[in-house]
C-alpha positions in Angstrom: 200.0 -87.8 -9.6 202.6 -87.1 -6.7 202.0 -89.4 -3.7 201.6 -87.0 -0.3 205.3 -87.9 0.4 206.3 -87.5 -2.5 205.0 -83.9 -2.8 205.6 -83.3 0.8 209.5 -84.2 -0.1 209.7 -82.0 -3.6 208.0 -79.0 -1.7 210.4 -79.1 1.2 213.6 -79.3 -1.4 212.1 -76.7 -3.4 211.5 -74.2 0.0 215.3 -75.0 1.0 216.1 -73.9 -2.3 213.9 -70.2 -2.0 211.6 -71.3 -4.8 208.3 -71.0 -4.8 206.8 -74.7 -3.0 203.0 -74.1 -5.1 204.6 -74.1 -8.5 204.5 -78.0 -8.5 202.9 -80.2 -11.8 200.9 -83.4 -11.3 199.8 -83.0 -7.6 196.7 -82.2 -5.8 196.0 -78.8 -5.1 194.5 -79.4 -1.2 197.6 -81.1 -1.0 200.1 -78.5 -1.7 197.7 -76.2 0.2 198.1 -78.2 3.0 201.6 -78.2 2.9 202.3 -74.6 1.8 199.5 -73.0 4.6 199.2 -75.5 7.4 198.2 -72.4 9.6 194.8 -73.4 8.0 195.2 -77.1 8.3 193.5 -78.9 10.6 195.9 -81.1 13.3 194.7 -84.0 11.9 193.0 -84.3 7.7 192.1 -86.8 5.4 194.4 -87.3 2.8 192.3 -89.6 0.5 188.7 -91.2 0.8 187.9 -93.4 3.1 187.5 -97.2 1.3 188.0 -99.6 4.8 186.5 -103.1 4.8 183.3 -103.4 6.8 185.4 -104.9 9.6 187.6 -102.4 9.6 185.6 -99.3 9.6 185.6 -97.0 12.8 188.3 -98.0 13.8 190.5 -95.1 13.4 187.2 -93.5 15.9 187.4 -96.5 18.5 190.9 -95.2 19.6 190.1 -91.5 20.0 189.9 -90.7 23.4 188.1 -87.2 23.0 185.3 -88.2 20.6 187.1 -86.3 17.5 186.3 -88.4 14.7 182.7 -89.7 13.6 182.1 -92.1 11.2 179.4 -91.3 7.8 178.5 -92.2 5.1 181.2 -90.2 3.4 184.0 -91.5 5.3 185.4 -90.4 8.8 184.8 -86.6 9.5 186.8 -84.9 12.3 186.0 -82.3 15.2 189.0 -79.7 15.1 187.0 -78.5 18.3 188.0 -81.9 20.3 190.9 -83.0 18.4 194.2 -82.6 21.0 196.6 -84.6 18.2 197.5 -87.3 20.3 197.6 -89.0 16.9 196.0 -92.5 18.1 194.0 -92.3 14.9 196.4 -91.8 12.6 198.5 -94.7 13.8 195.4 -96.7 13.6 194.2 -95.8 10.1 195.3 -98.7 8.2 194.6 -97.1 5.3 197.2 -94.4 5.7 194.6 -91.7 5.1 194.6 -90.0 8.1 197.9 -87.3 7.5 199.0 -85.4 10.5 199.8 -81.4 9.8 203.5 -80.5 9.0 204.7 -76.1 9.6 208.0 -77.3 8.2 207.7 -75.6 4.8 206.7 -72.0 6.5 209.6 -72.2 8.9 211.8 -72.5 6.0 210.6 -70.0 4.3 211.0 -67.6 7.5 214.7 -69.0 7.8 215.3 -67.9 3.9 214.0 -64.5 4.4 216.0 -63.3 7.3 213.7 -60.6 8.2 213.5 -60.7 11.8 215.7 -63.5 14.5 214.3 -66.8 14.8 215.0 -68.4 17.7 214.5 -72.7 18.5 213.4 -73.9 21.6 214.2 -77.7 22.1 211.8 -80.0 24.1 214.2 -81.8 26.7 213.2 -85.3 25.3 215.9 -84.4 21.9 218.7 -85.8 23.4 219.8 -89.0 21.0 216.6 -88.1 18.8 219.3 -87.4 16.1 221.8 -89.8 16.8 223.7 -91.4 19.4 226.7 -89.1 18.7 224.1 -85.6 18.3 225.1 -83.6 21.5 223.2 -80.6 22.2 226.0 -78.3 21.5 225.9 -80.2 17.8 222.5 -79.4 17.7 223.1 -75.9 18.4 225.4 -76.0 15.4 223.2 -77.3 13.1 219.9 -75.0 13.5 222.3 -72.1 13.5 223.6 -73.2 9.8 219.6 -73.4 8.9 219.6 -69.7 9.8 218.2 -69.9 13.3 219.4 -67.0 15.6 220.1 -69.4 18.5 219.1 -72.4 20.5 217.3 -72.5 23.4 217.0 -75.7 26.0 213.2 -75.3 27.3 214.8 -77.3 30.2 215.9 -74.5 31.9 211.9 -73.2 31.6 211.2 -76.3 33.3 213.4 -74.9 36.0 211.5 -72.1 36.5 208.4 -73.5 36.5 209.4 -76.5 39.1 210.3 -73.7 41.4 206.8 -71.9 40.9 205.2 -76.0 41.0 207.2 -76.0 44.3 206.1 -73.2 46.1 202.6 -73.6 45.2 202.6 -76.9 46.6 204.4 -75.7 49.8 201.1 -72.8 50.0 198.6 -75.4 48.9 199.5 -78.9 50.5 200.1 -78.2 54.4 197.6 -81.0 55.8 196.6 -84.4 55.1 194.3 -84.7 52.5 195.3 -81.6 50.1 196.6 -82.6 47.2 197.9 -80.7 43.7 197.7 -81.8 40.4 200.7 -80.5 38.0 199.6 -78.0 35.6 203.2 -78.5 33.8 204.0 -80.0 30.3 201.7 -82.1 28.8 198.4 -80.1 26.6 196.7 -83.7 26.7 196.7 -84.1 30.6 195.8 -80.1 30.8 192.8 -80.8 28.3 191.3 -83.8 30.0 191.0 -82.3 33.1 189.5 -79.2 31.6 187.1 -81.0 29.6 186.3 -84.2 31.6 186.7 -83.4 35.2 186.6 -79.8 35.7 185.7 -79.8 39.6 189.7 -80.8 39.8 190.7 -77.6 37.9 191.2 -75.8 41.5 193.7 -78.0 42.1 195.7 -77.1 39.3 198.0 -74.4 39.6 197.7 -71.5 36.8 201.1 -72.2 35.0 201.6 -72.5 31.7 204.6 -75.1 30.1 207.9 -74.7 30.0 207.3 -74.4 25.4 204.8 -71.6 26.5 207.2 -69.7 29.3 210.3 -70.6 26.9 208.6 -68.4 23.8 207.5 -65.6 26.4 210.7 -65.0 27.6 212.1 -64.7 24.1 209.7 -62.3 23.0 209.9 -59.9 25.8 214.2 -59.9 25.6 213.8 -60.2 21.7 210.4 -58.4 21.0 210.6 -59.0 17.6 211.9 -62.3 17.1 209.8 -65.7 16.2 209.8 -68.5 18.1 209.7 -72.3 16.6 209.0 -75.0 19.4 210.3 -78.4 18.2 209.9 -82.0 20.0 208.0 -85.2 19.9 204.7 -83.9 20.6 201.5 -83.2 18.0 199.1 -82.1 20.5 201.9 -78.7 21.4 200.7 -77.3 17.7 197.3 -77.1 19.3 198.6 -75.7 22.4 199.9 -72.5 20.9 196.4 -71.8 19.5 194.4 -71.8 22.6 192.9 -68.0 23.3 195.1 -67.3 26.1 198.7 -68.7 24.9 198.7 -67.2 21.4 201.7 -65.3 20.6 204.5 -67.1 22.5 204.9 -69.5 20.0 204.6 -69.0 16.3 205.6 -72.4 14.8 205.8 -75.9 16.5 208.0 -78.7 14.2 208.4 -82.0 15.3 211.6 -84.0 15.5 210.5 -85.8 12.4 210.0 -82.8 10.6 213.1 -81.6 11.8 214.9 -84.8 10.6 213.7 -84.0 7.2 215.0 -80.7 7.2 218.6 -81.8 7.9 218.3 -84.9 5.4 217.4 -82.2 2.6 220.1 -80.1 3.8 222.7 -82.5 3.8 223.8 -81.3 7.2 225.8 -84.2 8.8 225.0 -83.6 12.5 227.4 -85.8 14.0 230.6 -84.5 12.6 229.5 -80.8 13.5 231.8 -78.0 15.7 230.3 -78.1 19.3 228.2 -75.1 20.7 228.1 -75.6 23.9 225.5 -73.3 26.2 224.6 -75.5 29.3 221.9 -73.9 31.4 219.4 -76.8 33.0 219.5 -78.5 35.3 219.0 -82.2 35.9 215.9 -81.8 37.4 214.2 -79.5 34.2 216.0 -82.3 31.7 214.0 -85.1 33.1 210.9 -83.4 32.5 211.0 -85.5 29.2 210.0 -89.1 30.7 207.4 -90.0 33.1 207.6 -89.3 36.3 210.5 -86.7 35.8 207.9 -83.9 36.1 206.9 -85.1 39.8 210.6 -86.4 40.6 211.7 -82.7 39.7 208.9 -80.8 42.4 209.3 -83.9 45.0 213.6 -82.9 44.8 213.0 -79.2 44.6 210.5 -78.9 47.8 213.5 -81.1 50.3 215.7 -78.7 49.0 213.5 -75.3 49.8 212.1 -76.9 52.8 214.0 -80.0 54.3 211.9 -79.9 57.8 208.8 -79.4 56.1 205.9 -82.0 57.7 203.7 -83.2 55.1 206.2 -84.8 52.1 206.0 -84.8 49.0 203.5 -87.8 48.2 203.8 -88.7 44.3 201.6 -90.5 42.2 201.7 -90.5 38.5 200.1 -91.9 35.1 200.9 -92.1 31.8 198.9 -92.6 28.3 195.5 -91.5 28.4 193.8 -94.5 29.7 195.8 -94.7 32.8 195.2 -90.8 33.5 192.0 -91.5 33.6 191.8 -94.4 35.5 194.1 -92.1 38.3 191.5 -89.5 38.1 189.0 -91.4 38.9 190.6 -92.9 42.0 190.9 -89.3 43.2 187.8 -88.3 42.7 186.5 -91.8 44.6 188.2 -90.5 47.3 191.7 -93.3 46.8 194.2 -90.6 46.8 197.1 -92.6 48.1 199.5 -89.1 47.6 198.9 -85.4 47.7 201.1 -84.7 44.2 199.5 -86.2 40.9 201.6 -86.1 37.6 200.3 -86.9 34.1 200.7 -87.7 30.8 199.6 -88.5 27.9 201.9 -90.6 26.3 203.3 -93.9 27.5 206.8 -93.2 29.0 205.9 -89.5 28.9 207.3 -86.9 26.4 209.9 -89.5 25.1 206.9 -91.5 24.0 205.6 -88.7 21.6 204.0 -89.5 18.5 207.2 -87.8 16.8 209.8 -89.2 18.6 212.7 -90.7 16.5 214.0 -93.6 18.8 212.0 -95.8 21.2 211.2 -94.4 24.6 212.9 -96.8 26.6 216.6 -95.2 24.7 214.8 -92.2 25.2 214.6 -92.3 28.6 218.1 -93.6 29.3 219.6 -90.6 26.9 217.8 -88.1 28.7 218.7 -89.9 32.0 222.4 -89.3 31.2 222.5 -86.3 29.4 221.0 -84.9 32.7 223.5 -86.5 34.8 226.0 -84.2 33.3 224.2 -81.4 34.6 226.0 -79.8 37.4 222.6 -78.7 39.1 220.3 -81.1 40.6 217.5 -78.8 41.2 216.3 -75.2 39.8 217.0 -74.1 43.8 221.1 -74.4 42.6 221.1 -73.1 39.5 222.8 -69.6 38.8 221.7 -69.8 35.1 217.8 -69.4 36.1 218.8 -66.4 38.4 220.8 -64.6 35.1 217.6 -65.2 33.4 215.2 -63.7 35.6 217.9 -60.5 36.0 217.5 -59.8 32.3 213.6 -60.2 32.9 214.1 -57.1 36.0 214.1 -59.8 39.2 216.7 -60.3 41.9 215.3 -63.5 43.0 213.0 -66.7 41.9 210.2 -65.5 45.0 209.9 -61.9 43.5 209.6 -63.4 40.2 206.4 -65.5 41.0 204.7 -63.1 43.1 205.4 -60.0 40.9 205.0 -61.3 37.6 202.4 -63.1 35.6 204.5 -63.8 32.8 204.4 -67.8 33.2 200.6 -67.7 34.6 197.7 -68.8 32.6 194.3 -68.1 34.0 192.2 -71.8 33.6 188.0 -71.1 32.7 
């Protein structure tokens, strides 16, 4: 019988190959169910029983943060309703029975059949995911030889969305004691406030992420296209299920799954033709780490408004624990800033579950990839003003207070 990798491997080859991934001998049928239809799959699934020591058992449900998982006398059953994919569990299943879900094989097939563009939109964290020599333009290369229509950097989403961050902070923040909390990026900061302190959710601004305004934009200049999000992050494949953001985004990969695409493909990254298509500015690139989120508004409301009164105030956690711990000094009353960022992940979206190198390299490849930028904030970049002239706007202000194309409406 196939190990899960070993399937998982075999069914990818066999999908690059246009052959049909189910007609596989001596492996599990959930497991090439899984595989083949992960639109059914939960985020996170059992992949064998559960046989942990005494000592040992719960502890994959001690780490969840959300109460997901629950221990029985069968095993350890999980709550798709709670689950977020942070993947804590997983990583603590010694084990190895807890198996994350992988779209891989689908996008593949969608790539072989051609029918309609497919178009990738990059988390800013990817640069040096791929290796130290894998420039964006590279990167562009290669998903256009897997049969994507083009490459998109969801950094310059990021753009547009500091600018709307911006001005709602310059509406809602004009007196000591306001404060905002970012509504930007991360589904796991987004989800605890919604589920565990909803009296702050009027302090969130209704935007959605830059992955959700990225795959928007695509489908109303490409009506027809499909959309495949890829970066570090588990908990985005839950993101594009929630009521009000289906649609924008059909598939989310992760840089892992991505990795394996290329190692099945043989496609040597680093020796690739440049396609170079620089659009972002420094400011949307360093949404990727921690802090970069708040660093990016804090820049871009000096620049809109240098006399303004009341500063920018930041204050900012990540992992889960420590955006908790944050929260509950603001709701005690311990504010100590009027601009709250967080994350879920330690070091922020560079710190993914998926991410391929450490997120201290991470950070410093982001850090100067963005340096090459030759925008420091959204405010002076022409490329987000071309954008929003395709989507029928002159200018960022008649964008945001004409449209509702980036605006989510919280319950």
């Amino acid at each position: 019988m196939l190990t899960l990798d070993e399937l998982y491997k075999k069914m990818l080859a066999r999908a690059v190959e246009g052959k049909d991934v189910t007609d596989i001998k001596d492996a599990d049928p959930k497991m090439i169910e899984c595989l083949a239809h992960p639109e059914e799959t939960s985020l996170v699934w059992r992949a064998k029983d559960c046989t942990c020591s005494e000592e040992e058992q719960g502890s994959c449900a001690q780490v969840c943060h959300w109460d997901a998982l629950h221990p029985g006398k069968d095993g350890i059953s999980i709550d798709n309703d709670k689950c977020v994919g942070c993947q804590a569990c997983v990583d603590a299943c010694k084990l190895d029975a807890l198996k994350t879900k992988k779209d891989i094989i689908p996008v593949v097939e969608e790539l072989k059949k051609a029918e309609t563009p497919i178009y990738a939109l990059v988390a800013p964290a990817f640069s040096g995911q791929f290796g130290s020599k894998v420039t964006a333009g590279r990167l562009r290369t290669a998903l256009k030889m897997l049969g994507f229509s083009g490459m998109l950097e969801v950094a310059v989403f990021a753009d547009i969305l500091t600018l709307k961050e911006a001005l709602e902070f310059n509406k809602n923040v004009n007196k000591e004691g306001d404060f905002q909390l970012t509504s930007c990026c991360c589904p796991m900061w987004i989800a605890m406030i919604r589920r565990l302190y909803h009296e702050l959710m009027p302090n969130v601004p209704g935007s959605v992420s830059p992955m959700i305004a990225g795959g928007r934009t695509v489908k109303v200049l490409h009506p027809n296209a499909k959309t495949v999000f890829i970066g570090p992050c588990m908990a985005k494949k839950a993101e594009i299920k929630e009521p009000d953001l289906k649609g924008a985004i059909d598939y989310v990969l992760t840089y892992e799954e991505l990795r394996d695409l290329f190692t099945t493909t043989d496609i040597d990254l680093e020796h690739l033709e440049e396609d170079n298509v620089p659009h972002a500015s420094r400011a949307g690139i360093r949404y990727a780490y921690a802090g970069g989120v708040a660093e990016a508004v804090a820049a871009t409301v000096k620049r809109l408004d240098p006399n303004r009164k009341i500063e920018v105030k930041v204050r900012r956690a990540d992992s889960v624990p420590d955006c908790k711990a944050m929260i509950d000094s603001i709701l005690k009353g311990n504010r100590e800033g009027n601009f709250f960022e967080g994350m879920g992940c330690r070091g922020g979206c560079v710190g993914g579950p998926k991410a391929l190198v450490p997120k201290e390299q991470g950070k410093l490849n982001v850090m100067a990839y963005s340096d090459e930028s030759t925008y420091k904030t959204p405010a002076e970049n022409p490329y987000v003003i071309e954008l929003l002239k395709q989507l029928g706007f002159e200018t960022v202000e008649e964008f945001l207070t004409k449209s509702d194309l980036y605006d989510r409406k919280f319950d």
